[in-house]
C-alpha positions as CSV (number, residue, x, y, z in Angstrom):
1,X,74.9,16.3,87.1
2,X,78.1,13.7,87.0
3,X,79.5,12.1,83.4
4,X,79.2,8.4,82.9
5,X,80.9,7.5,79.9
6,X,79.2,4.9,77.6
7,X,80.5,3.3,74.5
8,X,79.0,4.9,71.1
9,X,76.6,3.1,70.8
10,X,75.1,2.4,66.9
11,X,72.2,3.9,65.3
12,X,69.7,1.5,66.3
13,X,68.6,-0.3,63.3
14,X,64.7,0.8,63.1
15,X,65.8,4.2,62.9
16,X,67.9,3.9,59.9
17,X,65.5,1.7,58.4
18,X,63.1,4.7,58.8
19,X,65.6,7.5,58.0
20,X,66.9,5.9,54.8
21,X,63.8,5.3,53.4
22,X,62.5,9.1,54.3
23,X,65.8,10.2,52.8
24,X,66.3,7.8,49.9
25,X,68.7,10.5,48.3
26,X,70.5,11.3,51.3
27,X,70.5,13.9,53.7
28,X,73.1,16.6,55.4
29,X,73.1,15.0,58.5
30,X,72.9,11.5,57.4
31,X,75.8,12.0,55.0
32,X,77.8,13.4,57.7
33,X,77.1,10.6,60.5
34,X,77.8,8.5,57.8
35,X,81.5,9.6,56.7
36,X,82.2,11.5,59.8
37,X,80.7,9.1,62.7
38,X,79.6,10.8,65.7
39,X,82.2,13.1,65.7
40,X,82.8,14.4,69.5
41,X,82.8,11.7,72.5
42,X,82.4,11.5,76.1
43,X,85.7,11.7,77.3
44,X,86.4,15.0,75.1
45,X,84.1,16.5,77.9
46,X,84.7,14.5,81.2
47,X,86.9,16.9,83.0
48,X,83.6,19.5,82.8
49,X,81.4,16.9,85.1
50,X,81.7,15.8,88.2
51,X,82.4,11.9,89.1
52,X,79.3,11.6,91.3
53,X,75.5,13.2,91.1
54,X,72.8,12.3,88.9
55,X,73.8,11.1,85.3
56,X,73.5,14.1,83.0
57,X,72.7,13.8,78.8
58,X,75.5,12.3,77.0
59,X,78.0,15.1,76.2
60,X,78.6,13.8,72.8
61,X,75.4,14.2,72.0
62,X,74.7,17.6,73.7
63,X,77.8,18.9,71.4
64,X,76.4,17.6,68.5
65,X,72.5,19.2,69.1
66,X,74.5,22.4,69.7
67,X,76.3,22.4,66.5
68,X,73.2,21.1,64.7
69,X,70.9,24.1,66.2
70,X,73.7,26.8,64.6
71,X,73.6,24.6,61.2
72,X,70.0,25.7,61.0
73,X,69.3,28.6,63.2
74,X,67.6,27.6,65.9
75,X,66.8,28.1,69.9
76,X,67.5,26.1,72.5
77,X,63.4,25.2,72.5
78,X,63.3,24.9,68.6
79,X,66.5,22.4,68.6
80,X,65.1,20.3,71.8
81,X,61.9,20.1,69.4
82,X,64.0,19.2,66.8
83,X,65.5,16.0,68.7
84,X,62.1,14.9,69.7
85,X,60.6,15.2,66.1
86,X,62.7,15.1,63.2
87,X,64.2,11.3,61.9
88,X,67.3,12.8,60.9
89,X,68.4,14.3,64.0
90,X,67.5,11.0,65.2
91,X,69.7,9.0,63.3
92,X,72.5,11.0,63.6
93,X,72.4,11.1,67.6
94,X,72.0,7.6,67.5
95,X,68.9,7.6,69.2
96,X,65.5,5.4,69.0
97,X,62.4,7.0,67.3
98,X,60.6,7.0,70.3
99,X,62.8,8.6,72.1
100,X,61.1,12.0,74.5
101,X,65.0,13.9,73.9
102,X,65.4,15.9,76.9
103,X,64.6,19.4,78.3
104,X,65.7,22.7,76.4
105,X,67.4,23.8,79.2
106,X,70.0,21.0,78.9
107,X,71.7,23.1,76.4
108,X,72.2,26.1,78.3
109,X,73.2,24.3,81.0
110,X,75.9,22.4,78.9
111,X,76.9,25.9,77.3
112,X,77.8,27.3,80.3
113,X,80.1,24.6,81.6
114,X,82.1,24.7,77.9
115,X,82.5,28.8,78.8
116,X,82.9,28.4,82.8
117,X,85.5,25.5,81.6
118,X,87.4,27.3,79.3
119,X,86.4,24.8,76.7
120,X,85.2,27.0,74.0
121,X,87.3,25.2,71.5
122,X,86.8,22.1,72.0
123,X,83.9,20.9,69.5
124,X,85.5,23.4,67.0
125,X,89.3,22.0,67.5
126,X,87.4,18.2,67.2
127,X,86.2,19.1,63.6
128,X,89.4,20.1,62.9
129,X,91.3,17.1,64.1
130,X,88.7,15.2,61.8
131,X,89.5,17.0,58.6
132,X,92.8,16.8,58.9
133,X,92.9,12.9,59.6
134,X,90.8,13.0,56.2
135,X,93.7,15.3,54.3
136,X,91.1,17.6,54.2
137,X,93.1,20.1,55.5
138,X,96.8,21.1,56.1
139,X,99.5,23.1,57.2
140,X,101.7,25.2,54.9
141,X,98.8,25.9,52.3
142,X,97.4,29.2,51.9
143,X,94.8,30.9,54.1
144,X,92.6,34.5,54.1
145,X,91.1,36.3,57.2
146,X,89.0,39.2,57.4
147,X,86.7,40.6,60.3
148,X,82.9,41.9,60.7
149,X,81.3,43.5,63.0
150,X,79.1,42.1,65.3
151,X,75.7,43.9,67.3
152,X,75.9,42.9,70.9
153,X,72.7,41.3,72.7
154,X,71.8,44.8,73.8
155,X,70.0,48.0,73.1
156,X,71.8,50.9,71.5
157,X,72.0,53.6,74.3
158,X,73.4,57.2,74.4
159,X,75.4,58.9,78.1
160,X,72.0,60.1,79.3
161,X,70.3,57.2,78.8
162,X,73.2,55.0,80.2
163,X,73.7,56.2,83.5
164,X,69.7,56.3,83.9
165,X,69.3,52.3,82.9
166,X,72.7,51.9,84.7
167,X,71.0,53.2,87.7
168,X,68.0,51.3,87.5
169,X,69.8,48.0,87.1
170,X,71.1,48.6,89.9
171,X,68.7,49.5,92.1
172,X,66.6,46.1,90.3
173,X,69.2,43.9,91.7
174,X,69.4,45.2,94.8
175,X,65.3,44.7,95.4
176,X,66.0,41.2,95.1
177,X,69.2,41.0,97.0
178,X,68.9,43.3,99.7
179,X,64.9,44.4,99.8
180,X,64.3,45.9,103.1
181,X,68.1,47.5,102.8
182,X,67.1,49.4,99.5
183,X,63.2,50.1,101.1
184,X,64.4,51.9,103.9
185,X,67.5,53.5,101.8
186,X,65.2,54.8,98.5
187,X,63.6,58.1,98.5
188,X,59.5,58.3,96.8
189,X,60.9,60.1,93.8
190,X,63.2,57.3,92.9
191,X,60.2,55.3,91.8
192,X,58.8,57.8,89.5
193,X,62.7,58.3,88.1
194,X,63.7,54.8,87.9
195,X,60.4,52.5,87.8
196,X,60.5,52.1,84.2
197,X,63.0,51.8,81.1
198,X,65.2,54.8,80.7
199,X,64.1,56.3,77.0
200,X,64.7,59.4,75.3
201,X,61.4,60.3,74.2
202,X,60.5,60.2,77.8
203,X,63.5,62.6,78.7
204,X,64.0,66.6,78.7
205,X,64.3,68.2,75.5
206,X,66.3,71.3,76.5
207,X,70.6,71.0,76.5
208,X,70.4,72.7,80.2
209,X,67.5,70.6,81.4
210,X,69.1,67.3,80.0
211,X,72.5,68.4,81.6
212,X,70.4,68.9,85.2
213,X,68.6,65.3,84.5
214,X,71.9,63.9,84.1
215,X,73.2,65.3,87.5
216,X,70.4,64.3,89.3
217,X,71.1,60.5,88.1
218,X,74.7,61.5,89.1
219,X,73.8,62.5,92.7
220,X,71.2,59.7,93.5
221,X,73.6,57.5,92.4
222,X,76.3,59.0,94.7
223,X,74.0,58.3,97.3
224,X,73.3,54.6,96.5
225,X,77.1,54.2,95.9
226,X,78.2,56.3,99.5
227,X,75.1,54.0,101.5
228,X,76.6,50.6,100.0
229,X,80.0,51.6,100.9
230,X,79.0,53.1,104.2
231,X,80.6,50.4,107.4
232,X,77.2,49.9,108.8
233,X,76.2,48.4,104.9
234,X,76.9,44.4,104.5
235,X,80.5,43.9,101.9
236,X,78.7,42.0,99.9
237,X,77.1,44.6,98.4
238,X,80.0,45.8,96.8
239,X,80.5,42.7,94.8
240,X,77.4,42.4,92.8
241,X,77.8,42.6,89.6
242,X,75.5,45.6,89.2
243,X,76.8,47.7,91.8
244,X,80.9,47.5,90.5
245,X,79.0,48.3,86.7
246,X,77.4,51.6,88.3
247,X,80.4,51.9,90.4
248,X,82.2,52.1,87.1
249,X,80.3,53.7,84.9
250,X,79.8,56.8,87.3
251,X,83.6,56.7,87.5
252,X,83.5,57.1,83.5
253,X,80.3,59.5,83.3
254,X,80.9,61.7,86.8
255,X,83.3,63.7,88.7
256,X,82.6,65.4,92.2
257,X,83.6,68.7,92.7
258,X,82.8,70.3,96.1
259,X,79.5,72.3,95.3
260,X,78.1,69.0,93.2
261,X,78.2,66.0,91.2
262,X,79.1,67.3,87.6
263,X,78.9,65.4,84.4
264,X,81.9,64.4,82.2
265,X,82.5,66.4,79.1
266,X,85.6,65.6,77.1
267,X,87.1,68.4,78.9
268,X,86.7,66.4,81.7
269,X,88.2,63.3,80.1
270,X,85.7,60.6,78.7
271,X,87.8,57.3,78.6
272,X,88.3,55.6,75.0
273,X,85.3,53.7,73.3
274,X,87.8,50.5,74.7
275,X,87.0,51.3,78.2
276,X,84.0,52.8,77.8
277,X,81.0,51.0,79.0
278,X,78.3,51.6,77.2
279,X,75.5,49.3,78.6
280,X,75.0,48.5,82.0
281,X,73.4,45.0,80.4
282,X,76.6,44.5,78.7
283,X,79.7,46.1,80.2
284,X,82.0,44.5,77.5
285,X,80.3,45.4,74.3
286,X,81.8,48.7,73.5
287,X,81.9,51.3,70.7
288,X,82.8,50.4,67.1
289,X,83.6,52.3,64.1
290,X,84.7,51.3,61.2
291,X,84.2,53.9,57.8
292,X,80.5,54.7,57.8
293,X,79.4,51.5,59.7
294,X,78.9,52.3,63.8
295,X,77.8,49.8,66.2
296,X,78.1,48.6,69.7
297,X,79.1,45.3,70.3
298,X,82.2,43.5,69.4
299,X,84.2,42.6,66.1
300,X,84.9,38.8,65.0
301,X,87.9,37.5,62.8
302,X,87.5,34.3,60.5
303,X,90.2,32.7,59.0
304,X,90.1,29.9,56.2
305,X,91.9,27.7,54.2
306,X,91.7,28.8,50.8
307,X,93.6,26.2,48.3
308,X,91.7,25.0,45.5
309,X,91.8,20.8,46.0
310,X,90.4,21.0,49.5
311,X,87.3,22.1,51.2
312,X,87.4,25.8,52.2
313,X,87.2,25.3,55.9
314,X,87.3,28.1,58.8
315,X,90.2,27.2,60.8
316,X,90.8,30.2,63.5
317,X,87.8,32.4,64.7
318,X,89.0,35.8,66.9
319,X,86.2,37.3,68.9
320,X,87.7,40.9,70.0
321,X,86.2,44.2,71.8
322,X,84.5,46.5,68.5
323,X,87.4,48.9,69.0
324,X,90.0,47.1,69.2
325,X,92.1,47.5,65.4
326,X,92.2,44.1,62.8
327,X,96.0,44.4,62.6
328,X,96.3,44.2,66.6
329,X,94.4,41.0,66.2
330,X,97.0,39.1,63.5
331,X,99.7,37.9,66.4
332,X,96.9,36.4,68.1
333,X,96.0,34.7,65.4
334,X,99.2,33.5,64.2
335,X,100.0,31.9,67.6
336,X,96.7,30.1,67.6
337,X,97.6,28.5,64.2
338,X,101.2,27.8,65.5
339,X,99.4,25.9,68.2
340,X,96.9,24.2,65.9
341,X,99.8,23.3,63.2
342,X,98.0,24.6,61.0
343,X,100.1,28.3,60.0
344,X,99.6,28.6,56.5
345,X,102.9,29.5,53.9
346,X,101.0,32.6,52.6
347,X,98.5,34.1,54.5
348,X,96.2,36.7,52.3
349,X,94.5,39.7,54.4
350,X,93.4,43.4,53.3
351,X,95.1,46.8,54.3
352,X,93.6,46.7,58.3
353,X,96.4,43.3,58.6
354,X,98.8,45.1,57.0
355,X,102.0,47.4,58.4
356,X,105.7,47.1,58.4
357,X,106.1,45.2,61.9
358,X,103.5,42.9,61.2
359,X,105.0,41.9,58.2
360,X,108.2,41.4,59.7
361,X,106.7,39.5,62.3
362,X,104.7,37.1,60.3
363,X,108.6,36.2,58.0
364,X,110.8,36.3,60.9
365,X,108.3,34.5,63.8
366,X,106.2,32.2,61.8
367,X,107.6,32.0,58.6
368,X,104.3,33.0,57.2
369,X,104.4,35.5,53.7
370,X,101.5,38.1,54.6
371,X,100.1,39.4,51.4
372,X,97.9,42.3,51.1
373,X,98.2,45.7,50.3
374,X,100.0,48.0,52.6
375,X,98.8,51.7,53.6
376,X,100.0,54.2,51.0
377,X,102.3,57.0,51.6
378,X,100.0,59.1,53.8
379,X,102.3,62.5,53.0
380,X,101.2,64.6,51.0
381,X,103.3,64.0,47.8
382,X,102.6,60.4,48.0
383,X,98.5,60.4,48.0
384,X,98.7,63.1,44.7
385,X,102.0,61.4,43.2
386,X,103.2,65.0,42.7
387,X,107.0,65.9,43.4
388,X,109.3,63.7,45.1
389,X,107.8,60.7,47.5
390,X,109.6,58.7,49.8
391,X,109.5,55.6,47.4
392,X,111.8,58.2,45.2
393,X,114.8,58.3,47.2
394,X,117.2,55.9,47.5
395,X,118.3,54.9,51.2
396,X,121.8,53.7,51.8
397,X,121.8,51.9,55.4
398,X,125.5,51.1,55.6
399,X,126.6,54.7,54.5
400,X,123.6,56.1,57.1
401,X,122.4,58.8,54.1
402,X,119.9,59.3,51.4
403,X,119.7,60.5,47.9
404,X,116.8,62.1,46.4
405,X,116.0,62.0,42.8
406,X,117.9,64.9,41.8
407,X,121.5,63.2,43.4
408,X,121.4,65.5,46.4
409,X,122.9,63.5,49.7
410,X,121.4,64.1,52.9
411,X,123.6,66.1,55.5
412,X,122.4,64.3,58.6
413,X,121.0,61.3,59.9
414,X,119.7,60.6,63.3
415,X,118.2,58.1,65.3
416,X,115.2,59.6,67.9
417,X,111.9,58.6,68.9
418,X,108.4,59.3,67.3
419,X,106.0,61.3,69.2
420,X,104.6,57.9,70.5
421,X,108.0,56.3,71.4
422,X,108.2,54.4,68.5
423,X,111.9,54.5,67.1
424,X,112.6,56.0,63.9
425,X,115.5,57.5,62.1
426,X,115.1,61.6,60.7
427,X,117.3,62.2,57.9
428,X,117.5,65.8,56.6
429,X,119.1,67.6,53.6
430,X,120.4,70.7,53.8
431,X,118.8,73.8,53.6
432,X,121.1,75.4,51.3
433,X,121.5,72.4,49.0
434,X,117.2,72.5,48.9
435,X,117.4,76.3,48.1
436,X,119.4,76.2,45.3
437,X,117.6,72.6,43.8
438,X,115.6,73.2,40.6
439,X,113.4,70.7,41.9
440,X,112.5,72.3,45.0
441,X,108.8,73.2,44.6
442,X,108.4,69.3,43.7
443,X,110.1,68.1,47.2
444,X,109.7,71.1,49.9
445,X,106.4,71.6,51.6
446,X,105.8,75.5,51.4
447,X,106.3,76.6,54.6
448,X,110.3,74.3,54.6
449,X,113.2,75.2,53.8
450,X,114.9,71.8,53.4
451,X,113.5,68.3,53.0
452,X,113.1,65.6,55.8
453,X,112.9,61.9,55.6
454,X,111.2,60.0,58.6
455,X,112.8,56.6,58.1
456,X,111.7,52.9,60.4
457,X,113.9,51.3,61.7
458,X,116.0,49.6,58.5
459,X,114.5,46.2,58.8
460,X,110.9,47.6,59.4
461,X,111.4,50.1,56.3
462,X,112.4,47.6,54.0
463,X,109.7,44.9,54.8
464,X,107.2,48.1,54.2
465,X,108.9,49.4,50.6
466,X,109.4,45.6,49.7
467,X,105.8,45.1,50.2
468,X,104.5,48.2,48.4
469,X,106.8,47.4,45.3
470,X,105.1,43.8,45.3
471,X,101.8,45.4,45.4
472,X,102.3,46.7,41.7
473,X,103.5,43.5,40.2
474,X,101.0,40.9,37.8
475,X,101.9,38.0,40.6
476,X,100.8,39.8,43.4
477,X,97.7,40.5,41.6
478,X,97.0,37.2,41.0
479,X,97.7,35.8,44.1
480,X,95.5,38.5,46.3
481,X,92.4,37.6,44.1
482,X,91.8,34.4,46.3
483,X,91.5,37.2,49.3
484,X,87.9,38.2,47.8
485,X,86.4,34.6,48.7
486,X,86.7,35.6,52.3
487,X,84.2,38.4,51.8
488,X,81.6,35.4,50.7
489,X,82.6,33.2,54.0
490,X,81.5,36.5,56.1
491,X,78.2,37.0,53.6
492,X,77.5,33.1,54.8
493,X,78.2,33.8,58.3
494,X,76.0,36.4,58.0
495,X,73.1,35.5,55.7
496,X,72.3,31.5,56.7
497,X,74.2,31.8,60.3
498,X,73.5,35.2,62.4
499,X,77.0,36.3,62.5
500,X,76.4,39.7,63.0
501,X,74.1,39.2,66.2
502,X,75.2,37.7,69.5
503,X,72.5,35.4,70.9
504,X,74.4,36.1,74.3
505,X,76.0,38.9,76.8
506,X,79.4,39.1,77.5
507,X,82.6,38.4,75.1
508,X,83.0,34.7,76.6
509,X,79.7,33.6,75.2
510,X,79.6,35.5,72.3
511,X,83.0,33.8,71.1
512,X,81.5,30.7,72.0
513,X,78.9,31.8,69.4
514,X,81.4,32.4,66.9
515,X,83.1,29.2,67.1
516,X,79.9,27.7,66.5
517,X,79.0,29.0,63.4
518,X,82.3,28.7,62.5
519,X,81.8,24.4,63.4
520,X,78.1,24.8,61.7
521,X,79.9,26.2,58.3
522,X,82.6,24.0,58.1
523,X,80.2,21.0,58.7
524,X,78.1,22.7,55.9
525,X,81.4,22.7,53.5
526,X,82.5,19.2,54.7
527,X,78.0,18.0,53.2
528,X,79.0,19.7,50.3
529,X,82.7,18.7,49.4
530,X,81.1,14.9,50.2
531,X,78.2,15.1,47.7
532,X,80.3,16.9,45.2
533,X,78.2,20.3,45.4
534,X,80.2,23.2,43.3
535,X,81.3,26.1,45.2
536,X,79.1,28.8,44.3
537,X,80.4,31.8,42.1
538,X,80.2,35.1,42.9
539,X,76.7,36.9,41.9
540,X,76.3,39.3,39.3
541,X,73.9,41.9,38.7
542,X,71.7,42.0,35.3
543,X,72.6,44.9,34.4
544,X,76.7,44.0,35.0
545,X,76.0,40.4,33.0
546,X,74.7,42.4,30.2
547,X,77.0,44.6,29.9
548,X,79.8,42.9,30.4
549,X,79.3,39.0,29.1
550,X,82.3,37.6,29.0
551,X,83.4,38.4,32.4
552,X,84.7,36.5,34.9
């Protein structure tokens, strides 16, 4: 399909004689064509077509359909439906009422070509440009993030379970790859083990008989892995996508010793949930945890502008692997506001965003004022707020000592390495001025004889005890209440849009997911900043309004 470029062409004029008097108090996606014209063009797409081939639906409007589908949560049939059928879909595509619209495929087609592109972006970053050429939004305001986890397109799976699907997608793809290969390779009794999904209730019972079902998926597919890497088998093999999953995962769930093939305990070594592949369907949706939520998928970060004479609009979205940590996520983000001009003067996130480097990163890089609540002293003394703390001390870098509450000064001070390289400065008191302390009990743990101090470096240190003295003060208080509103752009996401759920497999597509939603709300905002429709307050119970009527 090749790109022919067309000028934007007008809605024709029985359309919007029809549509206006259908709609005679407006509608979202007249208002929007309206202010916001047709918002993407041809050329922001041409580089994804070729010059020559048959002429393929108008990219523009492809974009548009695809944004409008997320805006109302619908399938690639339902939305092809909708451009047939409904006059406002009509009018804002610019297209005659008796137009036939086009196959549903045409949007998956058009999807892939944005992800096989790299072009994920680009209807996002065009909404983007729009608001800002409307003052709509800026740089150097004030912005939240937060992060939620999202299911992947797949089902839930334990090890056993696994490796027997793995198996059988494997052995799936190759009957329609390499059919009379696989015939003359399979044994009878790989029919009865692999014809059918791989469920527990259909598995043994017994800990010894499972752990002899799971070898027995191990050493058939030992023999399906040593026959497609045998020389007589074609290379090609190898490279289906199937074959390098099982390859993996029996890496991951399998080692061979010389009497069998054993299964992987954690003795063994099981790699990290990161790694980890825990569908063959999917081999990039991984564990998650987070609290008492579990899930297998991936994890997605929104960030929004938050000031209060401007739309609330998403302006970054971060799709990451479920285990990966919120704070590891922040530089990404940063840079991708850097390279939007759009980094915000304070940026407002919860604890996960929140450590001494990143802080001093987000100053000293970007110039950005992370607020949010840092972790807590983890020690002991500083979670009861019992004895002496680290906060108690007073650390004087240019004399390289401490002194603790009680005017003791440290005897030492050395510079080392934490047990995970990181670089960190031990300062220790002396055991006989500890001893003879009245305040001993209060700062050494029971089984020390002297107290210890494990100090960042001095930059890292005082970012961290500058930012858990701000946490206590009435101005941080305020400010970090505007963090909260975040919480309601994820309930949004999640309630009227699917967040939680990816439509598709593999992290690509599912971050093209995100950044749709993340288009479909901001269009949603941009309908109701237009016709002057209040931002909706927080909900409270009965039972909370009752009680407490006069708050906020």
């Amino acid at each position: 399909m090749s790109m022919q470029p067309k000028e934007m062409v007008p809605v024709p004029e029985e359309t919007a004689r029809i549509a206006r008097a259908a709609f005679p108090r407006g509608n979202v996606w007249l208002t929007l064509r309206d202010a916001l014209g047709t918002i993407f063009c041809d050329d922001l797409f041409a580089d994804l077509y070729p010059r020559r081939g048959q002429p393929a639906e108008a990219p523009w409007r492809l974009a548009l359909v695809t944004v409008m589908q997320f805006v109302h949560g619908l399938s690639d049939r339902q939305a092809a439906e909708a451009v047939r059928s409904r006059i406002d879909w009509k009018y804002a595509l610019a297209l005659d009422l008796t137009d036939p619209g086009f196959d549903s495929t045409v949007l998956s087609e058009f999807r892939t070509r944005l992800v096989e592109g790299s072009a994920e972006r680009r209807m996002f970053d065009a909404i983007l440009e729009l608001c800002r050429a409307r003052k709509w939004l800026a740089a150097r305001g004030r912005q939240r993030t937060d992060a939620t986890h999202v299911l992947g397109m797949i089902r839930a799976l334990h090890r056993l379970e696994c490796v027997g699907e793995t198996m059988r997608h494997a052995l799936n793809s190759l009957a329609v790859s390499a059919p009379d290969w696989l015939r003359r390779l399979s044994p009878p009794e790989w029919l009865d083990r692999y014809g059918r999904r791989i469920e527990d209730h259909r598995l043994p019972t017994g800990k010894d008989d499972r752990q002899a079902y799971a070898e027995q998926i191990g050493a058939d597919g030992h023999a399906l892995l040593d026959a497609i890497y045998a020389g007589d088998a074609g290379a090609w093999l190898r490279h289906i996508p199937a074959v390098e999953t099982m390859r993996r995962v029996w890496v991951q769930q399998f080692y061979r010793s010389e009497a069998r093939v054993q299964w992987r305990t954690e003795a063994e070594g099981v790699p990290p949930s990161v790694l980890f592949i825990a569908s063959p369907y999917d081999p990039e949706a991984h564990f998650g945890k987070k609290r008492s939520t579990s899930w297998v998928g991936y994890k997605v970060h929104l960030t929004e502008s938050c000031d209060e004479d401007q739309p609330h609009l998403i302006t970054h979205v971060k799709t990451t692997a479920a285990p990966v940590a919120d704070g590891d996520a922040l530089e990404t983000i940063h840079e991708g506001l850097a390279a939007d001009g759009l980094l915000p003067a304070v940026h407002l996130a919860d604890t996960g965003y929140i450590d001494a480097k990143r802080l001093l990163s987000s100053r000293t890089r970007y110039d950005v004022d992370l607020l949010g609540p840092p972790r807590g002293d983890y020690h002991r003394r500083g979670r009861e707020n019992k004895g002496f703390a680290m906060r108690n001390f007073t650390i004087d870098w240019e004399q390289h000592h401490a002194v603790c509450p009680a005017g003791q000064t440290s005897a030492n001070w050395v510079p080392t390495l934490d047990p995970k390289g990181t670089p960190v400065i031990r300062v220790n008191f002396a055991s006989s001025t500890c001893k003879a302390c009245p305040h001993c009990f209060d700062c050494v743990d029971a089984d020390g004889v002297r107290r210890t101090l494990t100090l960042r470096v001095p930059e890292l240190q005082i970012a961290l005890q500058t930012a858990r003295q701000r946490e206590n003060t009435a101005e941080f208080r305020q400010q970090y209440s505007k963090r909260a509103g975040i919480e309601g752009t994820i309930s949004q996401g999640v309630r009227a849009f699917h967040l939680r759920r990816s439509r598709y497999v593999g992290q690509a597509k599912t971050h093209l997911q995100h950044l749709l939603i993340a288009a479909a709300i901001d269009l949603a905002r941009i309908h109701a900043w237009l016709v002057g429709d209040p931002r909706a307050q927080t909900r409270r119970s009965s039972f909370s309004a009752l009680m407490m009527p006069n708050a906020a």
